[in-house]
Structure formats: C-alpha cells, structure tokens
N, C-alpha and C positions, 0 to 999 in steps of 0.2 A: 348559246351564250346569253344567259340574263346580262341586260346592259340598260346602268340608270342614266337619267338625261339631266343635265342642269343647266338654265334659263338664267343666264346674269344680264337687266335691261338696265341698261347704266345711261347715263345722259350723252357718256361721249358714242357708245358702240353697243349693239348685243352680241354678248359671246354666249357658246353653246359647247359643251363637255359630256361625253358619254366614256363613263366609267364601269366598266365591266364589274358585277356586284360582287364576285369569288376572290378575285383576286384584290379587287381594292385599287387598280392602277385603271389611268387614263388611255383608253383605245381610239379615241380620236376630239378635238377639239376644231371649232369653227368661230370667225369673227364678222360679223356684220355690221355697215361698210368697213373698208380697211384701209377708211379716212374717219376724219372725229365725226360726227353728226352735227349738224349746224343747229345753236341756239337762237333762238329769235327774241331780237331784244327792242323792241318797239318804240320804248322808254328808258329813259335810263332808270337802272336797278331792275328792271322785269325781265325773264328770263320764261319760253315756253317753248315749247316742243309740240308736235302734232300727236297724238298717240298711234295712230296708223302706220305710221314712218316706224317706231318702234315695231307694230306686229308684219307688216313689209320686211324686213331686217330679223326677224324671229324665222319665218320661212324661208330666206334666202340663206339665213344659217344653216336651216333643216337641208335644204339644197348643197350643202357645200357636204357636212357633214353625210348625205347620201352617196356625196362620191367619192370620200376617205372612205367609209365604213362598206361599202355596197348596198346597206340597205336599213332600216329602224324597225324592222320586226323585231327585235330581242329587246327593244326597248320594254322594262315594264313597269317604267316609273317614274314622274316628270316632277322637278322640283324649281322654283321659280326663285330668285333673288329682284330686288328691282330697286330703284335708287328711290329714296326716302322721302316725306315730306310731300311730296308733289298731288297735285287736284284734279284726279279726271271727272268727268261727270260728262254722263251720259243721257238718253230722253227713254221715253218706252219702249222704242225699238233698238234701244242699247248703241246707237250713233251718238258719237261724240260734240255736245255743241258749241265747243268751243276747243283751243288748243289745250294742253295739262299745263299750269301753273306751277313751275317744278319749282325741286330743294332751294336754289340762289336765289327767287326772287323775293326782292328785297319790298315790295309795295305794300303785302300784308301787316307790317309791324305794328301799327299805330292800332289796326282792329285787334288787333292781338294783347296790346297794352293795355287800350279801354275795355278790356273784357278782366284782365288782371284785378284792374282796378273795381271796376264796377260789382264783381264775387268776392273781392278783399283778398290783397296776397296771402293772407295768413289759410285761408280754404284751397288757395289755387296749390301753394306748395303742400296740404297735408292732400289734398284730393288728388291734385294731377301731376305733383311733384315736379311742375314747369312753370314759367309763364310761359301761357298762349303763346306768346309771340310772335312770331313767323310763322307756324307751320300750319298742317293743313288744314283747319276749323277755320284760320282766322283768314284763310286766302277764299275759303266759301264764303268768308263776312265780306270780305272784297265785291267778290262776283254780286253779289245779294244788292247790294251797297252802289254799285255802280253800271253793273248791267241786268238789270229790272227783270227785260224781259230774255234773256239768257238764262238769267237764274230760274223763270217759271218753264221753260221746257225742261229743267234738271228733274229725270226720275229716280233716278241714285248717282252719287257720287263715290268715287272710287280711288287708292292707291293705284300708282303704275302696274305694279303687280298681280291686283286684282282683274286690271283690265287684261291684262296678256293672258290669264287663267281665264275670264268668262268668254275671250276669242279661241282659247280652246277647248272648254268643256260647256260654254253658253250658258253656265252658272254665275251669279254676280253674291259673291260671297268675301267675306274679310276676315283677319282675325285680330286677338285678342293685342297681339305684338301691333299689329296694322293700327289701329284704333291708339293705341298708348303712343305712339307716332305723332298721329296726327293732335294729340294732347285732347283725347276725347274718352279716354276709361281715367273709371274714378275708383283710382287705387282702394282707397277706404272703404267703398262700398263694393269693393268688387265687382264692379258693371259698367257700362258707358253711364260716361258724364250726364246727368239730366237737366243738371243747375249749369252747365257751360251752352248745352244745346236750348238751353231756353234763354239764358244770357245771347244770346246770337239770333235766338228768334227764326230756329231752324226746325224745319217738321224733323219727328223722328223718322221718318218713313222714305226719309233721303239716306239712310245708311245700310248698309247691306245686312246680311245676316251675319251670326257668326260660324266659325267653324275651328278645327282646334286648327296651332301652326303645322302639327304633325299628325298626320291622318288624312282621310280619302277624301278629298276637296272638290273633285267633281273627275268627270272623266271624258276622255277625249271626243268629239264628237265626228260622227261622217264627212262631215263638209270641212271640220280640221283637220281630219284624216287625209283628205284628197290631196287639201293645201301643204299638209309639212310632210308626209309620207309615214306615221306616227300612225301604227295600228288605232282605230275603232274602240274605247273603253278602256284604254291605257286611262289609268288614276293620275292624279295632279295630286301630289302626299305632303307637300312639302309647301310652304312661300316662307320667306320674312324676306324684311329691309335690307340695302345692300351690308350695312355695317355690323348689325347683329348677326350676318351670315357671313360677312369674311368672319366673324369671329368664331363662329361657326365651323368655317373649311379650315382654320384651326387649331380645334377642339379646346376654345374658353369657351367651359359654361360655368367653372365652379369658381366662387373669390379666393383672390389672390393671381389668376391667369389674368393676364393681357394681352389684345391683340393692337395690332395698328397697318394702317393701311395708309398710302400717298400715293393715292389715283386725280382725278382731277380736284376732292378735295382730300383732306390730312384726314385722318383718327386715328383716338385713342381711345380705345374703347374696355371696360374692368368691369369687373360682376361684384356685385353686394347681393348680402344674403340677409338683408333687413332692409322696411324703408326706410329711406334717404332721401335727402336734395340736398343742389345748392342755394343757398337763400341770394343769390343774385343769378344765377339761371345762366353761369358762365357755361355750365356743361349741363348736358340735361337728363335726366332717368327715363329710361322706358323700359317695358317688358321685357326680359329675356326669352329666346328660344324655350326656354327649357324654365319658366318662369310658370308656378301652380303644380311642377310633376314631380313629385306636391309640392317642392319645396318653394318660398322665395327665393326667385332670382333675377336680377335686375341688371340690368346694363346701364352704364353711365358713360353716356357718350360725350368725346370731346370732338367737336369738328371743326378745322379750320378752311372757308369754303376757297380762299385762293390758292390753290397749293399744286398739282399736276396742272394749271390751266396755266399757273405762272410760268412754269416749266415750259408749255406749248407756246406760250407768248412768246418766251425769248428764242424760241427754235425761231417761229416763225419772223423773227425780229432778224435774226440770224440767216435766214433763209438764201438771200443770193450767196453765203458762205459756205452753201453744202453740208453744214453739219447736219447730222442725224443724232438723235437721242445717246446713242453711242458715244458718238465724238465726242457730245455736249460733257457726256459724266468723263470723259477722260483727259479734257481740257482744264478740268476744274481741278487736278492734280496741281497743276502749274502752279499755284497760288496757295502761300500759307494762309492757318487760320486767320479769320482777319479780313481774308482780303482785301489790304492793304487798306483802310478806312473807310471801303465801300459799303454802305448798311442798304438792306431793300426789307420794306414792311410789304408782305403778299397779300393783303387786304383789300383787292382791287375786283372780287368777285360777288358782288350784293354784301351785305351789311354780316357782319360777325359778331355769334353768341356771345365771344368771349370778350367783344366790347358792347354785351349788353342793349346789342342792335343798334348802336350808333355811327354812325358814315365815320372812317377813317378813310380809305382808297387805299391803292398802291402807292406805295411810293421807292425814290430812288433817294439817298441821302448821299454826300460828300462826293460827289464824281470828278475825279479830276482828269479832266482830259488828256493832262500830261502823261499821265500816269495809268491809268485804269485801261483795262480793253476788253476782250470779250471773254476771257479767263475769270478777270475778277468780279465779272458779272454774271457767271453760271455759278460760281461760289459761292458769291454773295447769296445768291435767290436761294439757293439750299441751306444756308445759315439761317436767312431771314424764315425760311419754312420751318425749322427745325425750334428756332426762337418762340415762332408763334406757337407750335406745339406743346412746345415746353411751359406756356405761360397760362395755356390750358389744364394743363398735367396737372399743377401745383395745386389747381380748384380740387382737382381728383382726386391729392393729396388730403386734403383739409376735408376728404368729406371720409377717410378712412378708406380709399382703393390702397390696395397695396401694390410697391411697387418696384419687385426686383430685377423681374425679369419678363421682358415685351418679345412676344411672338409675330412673324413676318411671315407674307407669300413673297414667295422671289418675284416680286412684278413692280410695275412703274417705278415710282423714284429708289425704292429698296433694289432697284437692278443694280443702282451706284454705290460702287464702294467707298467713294467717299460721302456719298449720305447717309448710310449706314450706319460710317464710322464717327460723323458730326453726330447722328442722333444718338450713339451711343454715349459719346464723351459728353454731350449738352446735359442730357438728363440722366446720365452715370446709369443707365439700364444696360444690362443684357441682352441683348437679341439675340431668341432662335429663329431661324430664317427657314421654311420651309417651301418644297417645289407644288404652289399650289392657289387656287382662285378663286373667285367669287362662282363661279357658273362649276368646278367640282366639287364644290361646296354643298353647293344648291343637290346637285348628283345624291353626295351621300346623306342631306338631308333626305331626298326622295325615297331613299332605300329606310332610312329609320321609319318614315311616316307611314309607308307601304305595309310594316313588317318583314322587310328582305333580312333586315338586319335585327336581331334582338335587343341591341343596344348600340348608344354612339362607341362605347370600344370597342364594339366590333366594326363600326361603320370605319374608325380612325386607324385599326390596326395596324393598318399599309402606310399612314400620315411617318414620313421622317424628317429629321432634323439633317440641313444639307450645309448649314455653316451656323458657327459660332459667331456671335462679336462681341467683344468687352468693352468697357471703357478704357482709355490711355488716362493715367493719374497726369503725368503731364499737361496732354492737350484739355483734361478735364480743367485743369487751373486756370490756364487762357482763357476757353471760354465760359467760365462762369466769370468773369470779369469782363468779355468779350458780350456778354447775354445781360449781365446789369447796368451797359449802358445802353445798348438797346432797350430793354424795358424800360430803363428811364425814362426815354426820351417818348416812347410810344405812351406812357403813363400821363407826360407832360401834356401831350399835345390833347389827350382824350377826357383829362382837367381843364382845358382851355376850353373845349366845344362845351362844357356843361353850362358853363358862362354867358 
C-alpha cells in the first residue's frame, strides 16, 4: 500500500493523516498533545512558542500513528501544513535562538506600519498587496530592533513549516507561498521584495532558497528516519500555510470557490485570478497554492485571530461545570437568535486586520445577571464569531471575491449545528461541509507534489460533500438587524480610539 503522510503544525496541536494514495481515503490519523499546547505570553500582546516542542510532538505523532498503522514503510510522500505568519530563525548549526514569534503576536505592528510608510502605501499595495503590518518581516524588525545580539546569531530565518521540513530532510528551504506570507515577494516583479528587505535593513542571505509549493523539497534524512520511523529518502513534496491548505484539503483553487475554517482563529479565505488588494489591508492577498501553474492565483485571506481560543476560554471558564466542546454546542440550542441582548466582541487574541491593527480586546456587552447564564453565553460567543467574520467578508466582497457558496471541514466550531447554521443565515452563504482537515490536506498535497497523482482531480476525487446548509429567510432577517447593531457599536468604539 502507497500511503501519503500530512503534517498539520498549528499552534494549538500537531496532527498527522496518512491517506492511502489509491483509494483516496484516510487509513489512520494522530494528534499531538491531546491537550492545547501552551502559548507563552511574556507581555501582553506577545505570543511564542518554542519550535522544538512542535518537532517533539511531530514524532510522538509519528509514534502514535505507528501503532494504528503497524508501521510507515508505504509512506512515500510527506506533505507539511503549518500555522502562518510566525518567525523562526535559526544560527549555523540550524539551533533555534530564540522561541518563534508566532501568527497573534501583536508587538510587530508599528515596524510593520513605518515600513508602509517609509516605501509609500501606494508601492507596498501595487508590490506586496499588504501592509507590512504584523507579519513575519516586520517581527525580524522587532528581533533586529530590540535584541541586537539575538539577531546577529540569526543564520536564516524560517516559517514554522520550513522548520519542521529542514528537522526532516536537513534542508532550510521556503517557498514562493511562504515568502508572500510573510509580505516579502514582490508580486510586480515577480521575486522577493528587495525595496522592503532593504527598507528593514535585512541581509538577503537571512532567507532561505526557494523551491516550488509542489515538488521534491528535500528528502528524509537517517537520523529522521530513526526518530519518526519514515523510511530514509522519502520526499517532502508538499508545505504551504495552514489557511491556503485547508483550502486546499477542500479543493478551492479556482475563483468563485471558498473555503473557511474556525479553529483557534476564523477564515475566510476566496481565490482571484487578477491582482488585487485591499486598500485598508482588512484582508490580505497572498500567493495561492496553485498561484504561477501558470495561471494567476491568489488567496485573499480574512482572518479573525479570537475565534476557537474564545470558544476554549469559555470551556475553560466553564470548567468546574463539566461541559465538554459537545455539551458546549448543544447548550447554545437553548437560546434564540439574539441571545437575549447578550453581544460578545472575540477580539481578545492580539490586535485584528480587520480593525487595521488596532487594540479593541474581548469584550462582553449587556450582561444581565438576572437574566443571562451559560446558554446565552456559548451563543453569544458564536454570534459575536460569526459577526466578526461577516464584517471581514464584506472587505472580500468589495474587492470582487464571489460569494455563494463556502466550503467546510467537519471540524472545530463547524462541528456545531448551530454555528453552522448562524454562519449561514449571517452571511446568507451556503455551506458544503465536507469530512476533512488540515494534515489530509497536507496528505493529498504530498501525492500532487510527488507525481502520485496527475492532477488535484485526481488527488480530490474521493473528497465528498457530507451535509448541506442553507440560509433560513427568516432567521436571515433577525440577524441582519441583529449584526447592524453590533457593527455599530464595534464601528463606534474603533472611531473613538482614532481620537
């Protein structure tokens, strides 16, 4: 049995999917740990992670999966997913010198702003179709900026997914998708940024090479081999970001498909086949998967970063009550739209695009003691997720995504039927829901990049639709009036902080 392997490194856990390549269906699946991973938060707004604890948890998958499967010989093809935005960097002996500086931390913004400024918005939207902002160039401005000598042991710096590839193949390579990430390729000229890495005052020879997203990226090496039990030469065919590859393990690559995902954060993520931006950088462009083969293709991502972690707050808030994620979505039955006047803004996880990188927080609005209990507070949080989504969407709208109809993996918040059915009626989209994730995603990338498979229809052929959902005309009327006091009041307040 050929069987491909896919590597989803997300910030809460890594999961690991081995997908037999004939059939198309999943032969065994592994989670590491199977508690969240703890974020370390020093400061407020900073968010890091160790990157070893990730590859720690890459092999104890490979461990687990050894003993559903019997064994990873038939593996013959390793495809990696990893969560987006985040800053590893490494010395010459490829040791990490500091924790990764991952997706939520909020400390970069201001390097990211005076580098907007300093190139002129009007170069950074036709070149890099972003501000800087947040992501990973401007959190090297950080390192650079604030720890001197941290930044001169940096021999290359890397995506999470890079790093988890050079721990198994001892290669330090990135690609084109990687780099449009981190707001460092220069759409226009077709190459990395040279005017943003000289604005930042960065050697070129801190960035790795390239290689394509799909094709032979390096290959397994003996001492990986020992550690995950992954034959010797097995290829690495496959990486992108976790977003572009859930959209991926549900085959959007062409516009007009959407996908969306409500893991620890939200997206909405649509394909254009021209360039674009938003000229306020509520949602952002990067490279498609499938972006140059030949055609333009571009993701435009909307992210909202408090959205499964809000979910995990209120478990945890919840916690001497026993509920489980289960109970949680079938409590929220109890309570019509509305939830009785309870509103919750999920904005409480570092600073959001779609407020333009400005602090709003979490918050909780209207609580009445008398009244409210733990029903209309699991409700609420899934309105207020669904709101913030929606208020992204609109951007997505206005830049010409289209938007009929949004594709789902059956996982985190889309397990709940009444999320499902809120995010349908908010944004009057359709959902097809399909049985599927980030790490088998990654899987039948590995089989495209390899050549197992001739084409993603073949890689998807097995992909099926396991539920429908439509919008309700009714509950759509509620909450579009339900959703424009909330934006109101969210519009109000983020008028006030400009002052």
């Amino acid at each position: 049995m050929s069987l491909l392997l896919g590597l989803d490194i997300g910030s809460s856990a890594i999961k690991a999917s081995l997908v037999d390549a004939e059939s198309g269906l999943v032969s065994a699946t592994a989670q590491s740990p199977d508690c969240e991973l703890r974020i370390l938060a020093p400061q407020p707004g900073w968010a890091e992670q160790d990157p070893d604890i990730w590859w720690h948890h890459v092999v104890e998958s490979m461990r687990i999966l050894k003993t559903k499967a019997g064994d990873l010989s038939g593996v013959k093809a390793i495809g990696i997913s990893y969560q987006m935005h985040g800053l590893v960097a490494v010395d010459k002996e490829g040791k990490t010198v500091r924790n990764s500086i991952i997706w939520c931390d909020s400390r970069a913004a201001s390097y990211g702003q005076a580098a907007f400024e300093g190139l002129r918005p009007a170069f950074c939207m036709d070149h890099l179709l972003n501000n800087p902002g947040n992501f990973t160039a401007a959190k090297l401005a950080w390192v650079k900026k604030n720890e001197p000598a941290v930044y001169a042991q940096i021999n290359k710096i890397m995506l999470p997914g890079d790093y988890i590839a050079m721990k198994l193949t001892g290669d330090i390579v990135t690609t084109k998708t990687g780099l449009s990430e981190g707001i460092l390729w220069d759409f226009a000229e077709n190459r990395p940024s040279a005017e943003l890495i000289k604005q930042f005052g960065f050697s070129p020879d801190l960035f790795p090479s390239l290689v394509p997203g799909f094709g032979i990226q390096g290959t397994v090496t003996r001492h990986a081999s020992r550690l995950t039990g992954i034959t010797a030469g097995v290829p690495v065919s496959y990486r992108a970001g976790d977003q572009p590859n859930n959209a991926l393990s549900l085959n959007v690559l062409e516009p007009g498909e959407l996908a969306t995902t409500a893991g620890t954060s939200g997206v909405i993520y649509g394909i254009l086949d021209k360039v674009n931006h938003d000229p306020l950088s509520r949602v952002n462009v990067f490279a498609h998967v499938n972006h140059g083969l030949p055609d333009t293709r571009l993701g435009v991502l909307l992210c909202v970063n408090g959205t499964g972690i809000l979910y995990s707050w209120i478990k945890k808030l919840l916690d001497g009550t026993g509920l489980g994620y289960d109970a949680l979505n079938r409590i929220a039955y109890d309570v019509e739209p509305g939830s009785d006047g309870l509103m919750v803004y999920p904005f409480g996880n570092g600073v959001e695009r779609i407020h333009q990188n400005r602090p709003f927080g979490g918050q909780i609005l209207n609580l009445d003691l008398n009244r409210h209990n733990r029903s209309h507070l699991v409700r609420a949080a899934q309105e207020g997720i669904v709101y913030a989504l929606n208020y992204g969407f609109e951007a997505m709208k206005e830049m010409g995504v289209r938007t009929e109809t949004v594709r789902a993996g059956y996982a985190n918040l889309f397990l709940s039927r009444v999320f499902r059915q809120i995010f349908s009626d908010v944004t009057g989209t359709a959902i097809e829901l399909f049985d599927t994730d980030g790490a088998t995603g990654a899987a039948r990338g590995a089989g495209i990049g390899s050549g197992i498979y001739a084409s993603p229809a073949e890689a998807f052929k097995s992909l099926r639709i396991i539920e429908h959902v439509n919008p309700d005309p009714e509950r759509q009327k509620i909450y579009h009036e339900l959703y424009l006091v909330w934006k109101t009041k969210m519009l109000h307040e983020l008028s006030n902080s400009r002052q």
